[in-house]
C-alpha positions as CSV (number, residue, x, y, z in Angstrom):
1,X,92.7,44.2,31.0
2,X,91.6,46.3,34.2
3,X,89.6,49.2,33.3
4,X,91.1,52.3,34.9
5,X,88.8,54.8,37.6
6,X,90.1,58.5,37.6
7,X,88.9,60.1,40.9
8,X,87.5,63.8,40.1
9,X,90.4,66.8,40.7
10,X,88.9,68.1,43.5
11,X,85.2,68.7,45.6
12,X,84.1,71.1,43.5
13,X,85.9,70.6,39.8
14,X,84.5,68.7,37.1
15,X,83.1,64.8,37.0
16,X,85.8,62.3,36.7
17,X,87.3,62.1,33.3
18,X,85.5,58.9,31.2
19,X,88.1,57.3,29.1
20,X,87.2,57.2,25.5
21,X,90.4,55.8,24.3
22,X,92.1,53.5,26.5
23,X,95.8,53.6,26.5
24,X,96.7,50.4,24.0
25,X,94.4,52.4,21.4
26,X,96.1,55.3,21.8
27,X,99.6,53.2,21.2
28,X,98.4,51.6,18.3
29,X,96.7,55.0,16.6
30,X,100.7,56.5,17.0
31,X,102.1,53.0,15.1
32,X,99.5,53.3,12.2
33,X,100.1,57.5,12.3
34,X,104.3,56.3,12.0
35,X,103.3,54.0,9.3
36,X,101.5,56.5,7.0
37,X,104.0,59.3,7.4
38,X,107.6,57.5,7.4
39,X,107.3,57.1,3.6
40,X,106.6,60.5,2.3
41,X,109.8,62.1,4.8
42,X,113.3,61.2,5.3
43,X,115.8,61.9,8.3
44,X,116.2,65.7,6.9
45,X,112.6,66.2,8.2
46,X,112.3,68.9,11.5
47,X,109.8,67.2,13.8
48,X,108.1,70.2,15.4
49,X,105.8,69.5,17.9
50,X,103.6,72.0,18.8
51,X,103.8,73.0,22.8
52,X,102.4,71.9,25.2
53,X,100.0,69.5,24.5
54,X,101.7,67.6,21.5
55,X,104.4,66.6,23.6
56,X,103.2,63.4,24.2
57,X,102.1,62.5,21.0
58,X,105.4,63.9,19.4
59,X,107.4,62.0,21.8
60,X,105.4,58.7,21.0
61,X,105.7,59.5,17.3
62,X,109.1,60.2,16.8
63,X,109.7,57.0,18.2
64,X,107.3,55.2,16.3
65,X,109.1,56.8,13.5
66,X,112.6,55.6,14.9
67,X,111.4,52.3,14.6
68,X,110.0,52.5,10.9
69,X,114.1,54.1,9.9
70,X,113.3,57.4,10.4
71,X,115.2,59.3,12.8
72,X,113.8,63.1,12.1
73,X,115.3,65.7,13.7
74,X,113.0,67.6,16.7
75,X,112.1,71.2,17.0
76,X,109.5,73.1,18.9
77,X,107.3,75.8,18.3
78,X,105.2,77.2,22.1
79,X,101.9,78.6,21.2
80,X,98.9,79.0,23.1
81,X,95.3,80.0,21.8
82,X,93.1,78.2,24.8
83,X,95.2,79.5,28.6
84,X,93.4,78.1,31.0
85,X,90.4,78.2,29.4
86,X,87.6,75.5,27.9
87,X,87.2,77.3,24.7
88,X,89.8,79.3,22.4
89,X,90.7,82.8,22.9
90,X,90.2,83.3,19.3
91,X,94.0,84.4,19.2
92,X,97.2,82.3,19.1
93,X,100.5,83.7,21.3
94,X,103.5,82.8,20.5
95,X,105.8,82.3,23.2
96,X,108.8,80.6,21.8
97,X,109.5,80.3,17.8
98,X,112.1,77.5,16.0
99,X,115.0,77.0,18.3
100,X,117.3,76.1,14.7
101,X,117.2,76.8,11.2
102,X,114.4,75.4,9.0
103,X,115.1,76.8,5.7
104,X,115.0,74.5,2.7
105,X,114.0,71.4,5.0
106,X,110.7,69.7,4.5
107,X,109.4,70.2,8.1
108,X,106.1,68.1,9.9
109,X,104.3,70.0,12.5
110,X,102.7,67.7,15.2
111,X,99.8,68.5,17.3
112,X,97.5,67.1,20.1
113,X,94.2,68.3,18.8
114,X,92.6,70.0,15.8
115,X,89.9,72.3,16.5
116,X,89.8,75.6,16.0
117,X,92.8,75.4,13.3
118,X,94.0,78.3,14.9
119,X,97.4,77.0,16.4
120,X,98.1,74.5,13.2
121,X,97.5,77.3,10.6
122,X,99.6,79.9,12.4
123,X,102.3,77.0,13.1
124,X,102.3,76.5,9.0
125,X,102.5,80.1,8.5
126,X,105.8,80.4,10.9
127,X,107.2,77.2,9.2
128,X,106.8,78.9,5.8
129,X,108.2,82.8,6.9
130,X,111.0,80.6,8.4
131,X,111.3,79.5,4.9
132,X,110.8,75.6,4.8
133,X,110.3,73.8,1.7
134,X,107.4,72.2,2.6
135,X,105.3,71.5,5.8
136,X,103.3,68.3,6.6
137,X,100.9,68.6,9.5
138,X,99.6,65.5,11.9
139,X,97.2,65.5,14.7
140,X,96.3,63.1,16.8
141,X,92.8,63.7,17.1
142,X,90.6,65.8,14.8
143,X,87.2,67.5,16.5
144,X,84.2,68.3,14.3
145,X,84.1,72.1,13.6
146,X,81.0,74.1,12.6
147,X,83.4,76.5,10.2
148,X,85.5,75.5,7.6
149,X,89.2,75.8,8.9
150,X,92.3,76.2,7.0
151,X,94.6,74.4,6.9
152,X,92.9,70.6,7.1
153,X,95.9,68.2,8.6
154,X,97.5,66.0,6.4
155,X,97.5,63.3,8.9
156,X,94.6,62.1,11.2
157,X,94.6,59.8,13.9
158,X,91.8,60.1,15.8
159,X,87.9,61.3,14.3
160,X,87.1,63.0,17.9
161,X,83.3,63.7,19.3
162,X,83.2,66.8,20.2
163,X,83.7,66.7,23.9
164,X,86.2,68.5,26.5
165,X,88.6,65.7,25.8
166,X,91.7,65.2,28.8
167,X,94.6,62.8,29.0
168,X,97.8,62.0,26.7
169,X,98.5,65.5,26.4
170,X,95.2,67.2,26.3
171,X,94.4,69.2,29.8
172,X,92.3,71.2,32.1
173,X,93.8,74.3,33.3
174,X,97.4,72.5,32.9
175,X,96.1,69.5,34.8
176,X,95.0,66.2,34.0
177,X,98.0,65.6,30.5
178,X,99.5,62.7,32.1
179,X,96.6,60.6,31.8
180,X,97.5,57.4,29.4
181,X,94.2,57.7,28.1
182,X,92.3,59.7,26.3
183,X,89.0,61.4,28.1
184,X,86.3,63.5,28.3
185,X,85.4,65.7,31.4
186,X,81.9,66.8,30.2
């Protein structure tokens, strides 16, 4: 298999992201993910991916899922904690809750990365408001954290080093999400 180059952004932006998890990796991480999860939900489940970098992964997984039985059904929650930036505001905005009622269903939040906590633990608090009967949490790749953080996913794909990871969701001031890969631009 050819390994792929990624050119930098731009003269003066960061050094050319180094893949750390090529594509087929990623792909197989997702099927093991499916595997784990389709037996502990059922087709009653709400799907919420966590916007925007879970996109990709929830896209991937729900299929994954799909092809396990398990056809959940999809939600969205849009929260933000990092902008534009390299490291987290320390605050999570909410810019677009449930679109549909979750009450009484058992509901899986999906996310890119697991840092902070900050977006996962304030996506399990909106789940529960809203009234769900239980929430699940999965994230494709887990960094190392200095501080305890609350909640700990349920599901893990990924250990992560702790680098500025890009690609397959994952971005640089908006940029750089499309890669199939996983990177790092430090």
């Amino acid at each position: 298999m050819r390994k792929r180059r990624y050119p930098p952004l731009m003269a003066d932006a960061p050094p050319k992201p180094t893949v750390l998890l090529p594509e087929a990796e990623v792909q197989r991480i997702v099927a093991d993910l499916a595997a784990r999860i389709a037996p502990v939900i059922d087709d009653e489940t709400v799907a919420a991916v966590l916007l925007t970098g879970g996109l990709w992964f929830a896209a991937d997984l729900t299929r994954a899922l799909s092809r396990l039985g398990r056809n959940v059904r999809f939600d969205a929650l849009w929260l933000a904690s990092y902008g534009d930036e390299q490291t987290s505001r320390g605050r999570i905005d909410v810019y677009a809750p449930f679109q549909r009622p979750i009450a009484g269903r058992r509901v899986l939040i999906v996310d890119d990365v697991f840092d902070t906590g900050l977006s996962l633990a304030e996506a399990v608090r909106i789940a529960t408001e809203a009234g769900a009967a239980e929430v699940l949490t999965v994230v494709f790749a887990k960094k190392p954290w200095p501080l305890p953080r609350a909640p700990e996913p349920d599901f893990v794909g990924w250990e992560a080093p702790n680098r500025f990871l890009v690609g397959y969701g994952l971005d640089h001031a908006g940029a750089l999400r499309g890669l199939p890969d996983v990177c790092a631009l430090d």
